[in-house]
C-alpha positions in Angstrom: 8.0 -18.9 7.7 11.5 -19.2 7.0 13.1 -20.6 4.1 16.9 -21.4 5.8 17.1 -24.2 7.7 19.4 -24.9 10.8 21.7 -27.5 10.0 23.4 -29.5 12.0 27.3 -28.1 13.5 30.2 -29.7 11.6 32.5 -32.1 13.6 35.8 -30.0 13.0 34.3 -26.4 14.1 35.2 -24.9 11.2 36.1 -20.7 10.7 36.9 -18.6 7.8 36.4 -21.6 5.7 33.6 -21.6 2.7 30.7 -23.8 1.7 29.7 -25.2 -1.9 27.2 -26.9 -3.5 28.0 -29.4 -6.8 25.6 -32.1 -8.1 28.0 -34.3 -7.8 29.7 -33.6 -3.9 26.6 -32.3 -2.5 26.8 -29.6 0.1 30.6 -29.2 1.0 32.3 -27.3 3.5 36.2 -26.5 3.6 39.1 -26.5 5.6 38.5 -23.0 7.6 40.6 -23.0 10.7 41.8 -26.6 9.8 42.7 -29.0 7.1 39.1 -31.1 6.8 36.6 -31.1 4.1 33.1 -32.2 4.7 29.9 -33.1 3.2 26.5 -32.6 4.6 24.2 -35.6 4.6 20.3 -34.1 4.0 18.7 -37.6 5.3 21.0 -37.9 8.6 21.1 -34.1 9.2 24.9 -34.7 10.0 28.4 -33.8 8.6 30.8 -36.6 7.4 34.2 -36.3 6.5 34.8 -35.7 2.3 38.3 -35.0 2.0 41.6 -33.6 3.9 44.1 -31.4 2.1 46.8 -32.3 3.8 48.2 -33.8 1.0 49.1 -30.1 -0.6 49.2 -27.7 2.4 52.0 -28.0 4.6 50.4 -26.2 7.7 47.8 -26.9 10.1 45.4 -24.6 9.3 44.0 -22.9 6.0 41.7 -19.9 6.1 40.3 -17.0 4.3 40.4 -17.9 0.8 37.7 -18.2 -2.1 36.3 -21.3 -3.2 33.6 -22.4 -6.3 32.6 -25.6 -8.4 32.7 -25.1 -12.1 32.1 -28.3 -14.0 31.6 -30.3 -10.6 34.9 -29.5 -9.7 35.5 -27.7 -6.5 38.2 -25.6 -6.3 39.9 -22.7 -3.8 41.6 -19.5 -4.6 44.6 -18.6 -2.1 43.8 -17.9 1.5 46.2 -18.0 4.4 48.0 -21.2 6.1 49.9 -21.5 9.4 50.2 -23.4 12.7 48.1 -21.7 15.2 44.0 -23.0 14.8 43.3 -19.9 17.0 45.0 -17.9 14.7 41.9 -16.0 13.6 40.4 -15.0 17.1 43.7 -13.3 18.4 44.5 -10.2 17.4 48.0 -10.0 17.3 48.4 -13.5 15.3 50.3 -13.5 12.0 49.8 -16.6 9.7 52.9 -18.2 8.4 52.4 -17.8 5.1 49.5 -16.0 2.2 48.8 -18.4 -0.7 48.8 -17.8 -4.3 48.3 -21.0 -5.1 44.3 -23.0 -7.0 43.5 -26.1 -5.2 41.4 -28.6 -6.4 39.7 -31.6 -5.7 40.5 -34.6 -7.9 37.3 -37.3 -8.0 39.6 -40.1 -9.8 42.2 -40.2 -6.7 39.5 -38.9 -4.3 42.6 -36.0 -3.5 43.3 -32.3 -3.7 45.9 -31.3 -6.1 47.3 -27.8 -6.9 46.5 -26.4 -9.8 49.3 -26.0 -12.6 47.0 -24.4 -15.0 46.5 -25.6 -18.4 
C-alpha cells in the first residue's frame, strides 16, 4: 500500500519549479519553466490558477530557485529567469539572467512583491 497519491498534471506543465503547502494557500505549485502559480484542489483532483508573477519578473520563464511558507507566507529564493520555456531541456541554453532577488506572495493585494527586507 502506498502512501503518495497520483495527483492530477498541472495545466501549465510546469519544470524546475517547487511545491508548498500553507494552511492558508493549500498545496501550491510555482512558476518552473513559466510565470504561473497554482493551487491544487483535493475535492476536484484538479489544478486552478493562484497567482502569476508577472508583475515582478520581467522574463517568460523562472526556474530553479528555492521556495518555503513561514507564517503562511510563501516566498522564493533566487532562481534563474529568461525567454526560452525550453530553456532547461537544451543543453547549450543560457538563461538571461540569475536572481538574487526574495519574492513573495502578498494575500491583501492577492500579488507577488519583491522583498526589500525589513
Amino acid at each position: 500500500m502506498s502512501i503518495y497519491r497520483k495527483l492530477t498534471n498541472s495545466n501549465f506543465g510546469h519544470t524546475a519549479g517547487d511545491v508548498v503547502y500553507s494552511d492558508a494557500d493549500g498545496l501550491t505549485l510555482i512558476a518552473g519553466g513559466s510565470l504561473e502559480v497554482e493551487k491544487y484542489n483535493s475535492g476536484a483532483n484538479s489544478w486552478n490558477r493562484h497567482s502569476t508573477m508577472d508583475n515582478v519578473i520581467k522574463y517568460k520563464t523562472y526556474s530553479q530557485f528555492t521556495s518555503l511558507v513561514r507564517n503562511e507566507i510563501i516566498y522564493t529564493f533566487g532562481g534563474y529567469v529568461g525567454d526560452s520555456i525550453q530553456c532547461e531541456s537544451r543543453p547549450n541554453c543560457i538563461f538571461d539572467e540569475k536572481l538574487n532577488d526574495v519574492f513573495y506572495f502578498d494575500r491583501q493585494s492577492h500579488t507577488w512583491q519583491k522583498y526589500y527586507g525589513r
